[in-house]
C-alpha positions, 0 to 999 in steps of 0.5 A: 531504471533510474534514468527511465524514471527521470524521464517521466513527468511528476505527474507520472512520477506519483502515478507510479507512486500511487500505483505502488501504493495501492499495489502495497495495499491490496496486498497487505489485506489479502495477507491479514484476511489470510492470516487472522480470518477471525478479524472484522473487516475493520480490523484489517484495515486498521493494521493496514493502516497502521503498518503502512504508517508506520505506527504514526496513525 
C-alpha cells in the first residue's frame, strides 16, 4: 500500500486524504443522529467538529 501511494501524485495524495476525510464525517453524523436524536442539527455538527479536531476547535 505504501509504495501505490508513493506513486501517486500530491494531488492524488490529499485527494485521497480528502476522501477519507470526508468519509470520517459522514460517518461520524450518522452515529451522533443515531445515538442522541434529541440533539439539533447544530449540535451534531459541533461534536463533530470537536471530535475531529480533536478539541482544538
Amino acid at each position: 500500500m505504501a509504495e501505490l501511494l508513493r506513486r501517486k501524485t500530491p494531488a492524488e495524495r490529499i485527494q485521497i486524504g480528502f476522501t477519507l476525510w470526508q468519509s470520517a464525517y459522514n460517518m461520524l453524523i450518522t452515529h451522533l443522529k443515531k445515538t442522541h436524536p434529541d440533539w439539533s442539527k447544530e449540535k451534531v455538527e459541533q461534536e463533530v467538529v470537536r471530535r475531529l479536531s480533536r478539541g482544538a476547535l
